[in-house]
N, C-alpha and C positions, 0 to 999 in steps of 0.2 A: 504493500500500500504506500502509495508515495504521498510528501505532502500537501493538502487538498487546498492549502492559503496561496499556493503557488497558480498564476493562471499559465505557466512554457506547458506548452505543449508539449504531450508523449511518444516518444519516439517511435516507431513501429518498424519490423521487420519484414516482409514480405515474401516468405518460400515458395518460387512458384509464380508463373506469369503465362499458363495458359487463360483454360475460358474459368476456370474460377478465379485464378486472381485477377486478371484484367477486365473480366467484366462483372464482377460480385465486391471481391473484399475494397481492394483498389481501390473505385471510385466511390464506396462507401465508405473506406478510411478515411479518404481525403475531402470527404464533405461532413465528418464530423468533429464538433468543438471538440478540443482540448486532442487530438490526436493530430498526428500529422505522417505522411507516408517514407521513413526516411531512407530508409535502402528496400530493392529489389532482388532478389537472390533467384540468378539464372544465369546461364552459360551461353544462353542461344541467342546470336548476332540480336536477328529481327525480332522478337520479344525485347530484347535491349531497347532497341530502337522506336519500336511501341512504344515502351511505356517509358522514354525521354519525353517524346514527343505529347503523351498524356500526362506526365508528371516531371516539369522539367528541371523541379530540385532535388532527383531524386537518386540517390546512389544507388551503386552496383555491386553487389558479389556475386562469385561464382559458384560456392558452394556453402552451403549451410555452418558448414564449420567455422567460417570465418565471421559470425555473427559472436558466438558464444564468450569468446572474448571481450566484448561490446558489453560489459553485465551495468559502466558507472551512470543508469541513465538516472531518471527522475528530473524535475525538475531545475534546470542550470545545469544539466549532465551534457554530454557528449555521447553517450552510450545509449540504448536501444531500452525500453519499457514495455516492451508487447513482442513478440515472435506470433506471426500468422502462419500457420501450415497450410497451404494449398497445394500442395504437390501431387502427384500419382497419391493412388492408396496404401501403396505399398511400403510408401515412405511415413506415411501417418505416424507408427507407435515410433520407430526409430527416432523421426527429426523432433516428435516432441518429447520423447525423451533426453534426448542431448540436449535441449534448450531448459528443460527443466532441473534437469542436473547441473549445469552453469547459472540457474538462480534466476530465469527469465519465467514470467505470467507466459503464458500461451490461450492460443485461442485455435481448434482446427478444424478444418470443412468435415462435413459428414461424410463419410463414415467416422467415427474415429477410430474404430480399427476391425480389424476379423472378428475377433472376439468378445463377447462379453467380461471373460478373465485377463486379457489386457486390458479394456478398457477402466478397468477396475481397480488394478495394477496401476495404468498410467493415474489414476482421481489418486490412489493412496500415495505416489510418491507428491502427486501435486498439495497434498495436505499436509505430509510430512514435511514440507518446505514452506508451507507456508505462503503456496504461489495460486495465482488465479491459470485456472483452467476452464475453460469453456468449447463447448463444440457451435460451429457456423450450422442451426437448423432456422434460415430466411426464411421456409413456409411457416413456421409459425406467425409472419408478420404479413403474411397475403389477406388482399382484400377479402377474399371469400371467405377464410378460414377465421378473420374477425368478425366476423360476421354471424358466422356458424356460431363460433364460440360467445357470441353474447346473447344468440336467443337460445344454445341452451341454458346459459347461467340464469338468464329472467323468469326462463320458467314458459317460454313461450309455444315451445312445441310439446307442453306437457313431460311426461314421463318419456326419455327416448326409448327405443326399443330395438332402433336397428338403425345404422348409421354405414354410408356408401362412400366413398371415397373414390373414384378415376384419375389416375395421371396420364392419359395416352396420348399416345403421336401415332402417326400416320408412315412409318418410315422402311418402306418395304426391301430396301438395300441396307446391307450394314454399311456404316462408317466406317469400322477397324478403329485402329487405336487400344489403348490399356484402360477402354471403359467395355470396349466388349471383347475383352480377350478372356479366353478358356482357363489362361492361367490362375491355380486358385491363389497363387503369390501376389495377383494385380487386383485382387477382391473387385474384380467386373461381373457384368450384368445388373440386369434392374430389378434385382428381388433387395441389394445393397445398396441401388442409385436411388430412384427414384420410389423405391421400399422403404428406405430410412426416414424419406419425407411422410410419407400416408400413415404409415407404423409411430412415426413420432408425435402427429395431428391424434392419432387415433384414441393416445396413449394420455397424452393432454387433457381430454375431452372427455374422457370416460375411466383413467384412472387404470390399472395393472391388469395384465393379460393371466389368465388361467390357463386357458387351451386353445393349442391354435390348429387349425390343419391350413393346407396350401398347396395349389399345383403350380408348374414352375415350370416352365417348357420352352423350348429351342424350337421358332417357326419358321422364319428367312432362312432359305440357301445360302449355306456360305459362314451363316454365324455360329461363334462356337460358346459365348455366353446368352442365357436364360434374355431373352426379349419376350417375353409371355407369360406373367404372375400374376395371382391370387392367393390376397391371403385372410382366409378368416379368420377373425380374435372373440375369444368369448370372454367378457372382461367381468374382475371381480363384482361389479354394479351392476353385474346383469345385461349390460347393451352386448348388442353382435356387433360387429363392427365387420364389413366386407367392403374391403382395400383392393386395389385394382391398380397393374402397371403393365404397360404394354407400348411397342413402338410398331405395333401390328394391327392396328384397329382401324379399319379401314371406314368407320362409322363410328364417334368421337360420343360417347355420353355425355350424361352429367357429371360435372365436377363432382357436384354435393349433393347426398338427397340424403335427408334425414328424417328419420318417423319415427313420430312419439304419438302419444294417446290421444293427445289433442289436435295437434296441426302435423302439416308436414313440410319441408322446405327442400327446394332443387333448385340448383343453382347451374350454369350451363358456363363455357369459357376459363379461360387464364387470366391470373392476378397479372396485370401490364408491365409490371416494373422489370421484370427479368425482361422484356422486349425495351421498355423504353434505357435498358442499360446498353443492350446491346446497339442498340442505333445511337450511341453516345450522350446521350442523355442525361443529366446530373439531378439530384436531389436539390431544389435549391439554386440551379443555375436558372442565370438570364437562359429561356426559350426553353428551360425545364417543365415548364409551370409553374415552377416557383409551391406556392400553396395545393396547386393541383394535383400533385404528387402523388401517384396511386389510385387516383380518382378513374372510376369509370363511367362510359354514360350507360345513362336510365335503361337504353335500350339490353344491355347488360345484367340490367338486377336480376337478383331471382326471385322465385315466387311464393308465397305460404300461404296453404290455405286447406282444405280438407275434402277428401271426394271431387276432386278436383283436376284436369290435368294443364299443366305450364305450357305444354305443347298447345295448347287452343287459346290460351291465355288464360285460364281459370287459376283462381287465386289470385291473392292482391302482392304486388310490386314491393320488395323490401330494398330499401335504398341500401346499397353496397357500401360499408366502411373503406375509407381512405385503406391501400396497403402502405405499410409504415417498416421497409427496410430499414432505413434508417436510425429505425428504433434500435436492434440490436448493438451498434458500434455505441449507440450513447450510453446505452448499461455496461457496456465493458469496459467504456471509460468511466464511467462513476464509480464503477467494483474497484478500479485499478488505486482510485483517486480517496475515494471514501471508504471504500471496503464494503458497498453493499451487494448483496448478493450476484454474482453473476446471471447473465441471462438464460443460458442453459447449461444445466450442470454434465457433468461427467458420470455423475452417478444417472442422470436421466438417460443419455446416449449408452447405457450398459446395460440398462431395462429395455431401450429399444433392441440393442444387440441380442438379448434376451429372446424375444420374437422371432428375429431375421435368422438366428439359428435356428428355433426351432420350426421355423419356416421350411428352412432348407431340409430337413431331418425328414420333416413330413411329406414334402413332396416326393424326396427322393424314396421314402419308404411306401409312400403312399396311406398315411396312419395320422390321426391326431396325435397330440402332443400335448400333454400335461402339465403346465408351469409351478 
């Protein structure tokens, strides 16, 4: 915890300059107070040169080791106050383990590792130091999922009873790459990508998994990790929860449809921020929107309402909450600064790990799974 009477900004570290760091941590580090982006740690010419040209204060290393040294930051330091992981998956428990063992806070993209006993491992050394650890899960701060999550708190859809979840794309050719390689060293495929996202909503929303089952299947020619997941969670509350990831759906669902006793709610589209990052777009900049930020239109919202279908327009129009990325870096600076609670813990991300293994367990066996 550094001193919070100080307004210097905190220095950050940045592992990593593909599409997570240059289009997620990046330009959310650099648009929030009290942080500032001060090195990039990558080897690769043109990522270099990216992210000159999108951060032009911003230094360079080649390899993560050369960060660790960097421990004198805090305010009126010279040295580094944050280490972000965004690198491969593979690199996850190693790189924040070295950075936590040289006495640096870390923060790292999801997954944070294969296992729920690493992940578990890396929270207990980060507590033994006395260091903030946190994992990057930005769905939590999506339009939609604010949304979801405040009509169940109010109590508006009644009792839930069973809760949908979709993440899909349309993407009938693999990409390649170490997000869908076979290797279980590079922790690919979408039961760990875009599983860790639905699994972590899910988990949020209705509280610890008992039994899960899940099918998990290999569709495109050619690819050799899982593009075709489901996964059911029967949660200790009683709700079902049926999670959905796929980049094989050639017919896109609902985001969200959730049913309780009283109403029900279906939400249709993607939270925008991840598009308006990637077409350069800032939190906050002139021609951002500035206040707009996350905002969608009407014609977007979803629907609640009872015996009813959103397909015909049945049910009334729920104005869609602001998505608030942004939110995240400003808890991790306040954790850093004040000491209050980080935004997503490490013990949360090992209860998700929890799931995604016994996901894999189940599908492979084809059997429920017991928590």
């Amino acid at each position: 915890m550094t001193d919070s009477r100080s307004s210097a900004p905190l220095r950050v570290g940045l592992v990593g300059y593909g599409l997570a760091g240059s289009v997620f941590h990046a330009p959310l580090i650099a648009a929030t107070d009290g942080l500032v982006l001060d090195t990039v740690v990558t080897g690769n010419p043109e990522r270099r040169e990216q992210a000159r040209a999108e951060h032009p204060q911003v230094r360079f290393a080649d390899t993560p080791e050369e960060l660790w040294s960097r421990t004198d930051g805090g305010p009126g330091g010279d040295g580094l106050d944050l280490v972000v992981v965004a690198s491969p998956n593979r690199t996850h428990v190693p790189v924040a383990t070295a950075a936590l063992r040289a006495g640096l806070p870390v923060v790292v993209d999801k997954p944070l590792a294969a296992t729920a006993a690493e992940a578990r491992e890396l929270a207990a050394l980060a507590d033994s130091r006395g260091l903030l650890l946190s994992v990057f899960q930005n769905r939590r701060w999506d339009n939609d999922f604010r949304t979801v999550r405040k009509l169940v708190a109010d109590g508006t859809l009644g009792d839930v009873q069973r809760f949908e979840s979709r993440f899909e794309r349309w993407r009938p050719k693999p990409k390649g790459g170490w997000r869908e390689s076979g290797d279980p060293l590079d922790i690919g495929g979408l039961l760990y990508d875009l599983g860790s996202h639905v699994v972590d909503q899910a988990l949020v929303l209705f509280g610890p998994a008992v039994r899960v089952y899940a099918e998990s299947v290999i569709r495109r020619p050619g690819a050799e990790a899982d593009d075709d997941t489901f996964i059911a969670i029967t949660h200790a509350s009683g709700v079902h929860s049926h999670l959905y990831a796929s980049a094989t759906a050639a017919q896109l669902g609902p985001r969200f449809r959730v049913l309780g006793s009283s109403a029900g709610y279906v939400k249709y589209g993607l939270d925008p921020q991840e598009q308006a990052l990637r077409d350069g777009l800032r939190p906050g900049a002139a021609g951002a929107g500035g206040a707009d930020w996350g905002v969608e239109p009407e014609a977007l919202w979803g629907r609640l309402g009872a015996g009813e279908s959103p397909v015909t327009g049945g049910g009334e129009p729920v104005p869609t909450l602001p998505g608030d990325y942004p939110a995240y870096y400003a808890a991790v600076a306040a954790a850093l600064r004040d000491g209050t609670p980080p935004p997503v813990t490490a013990d949360e991300a090992a209860a998700a790990l929890d799931v995604l293994e016994a996901a894999r367990r189940s599908a492979a066996e084809g059997v429920a799974v017991a928590l």
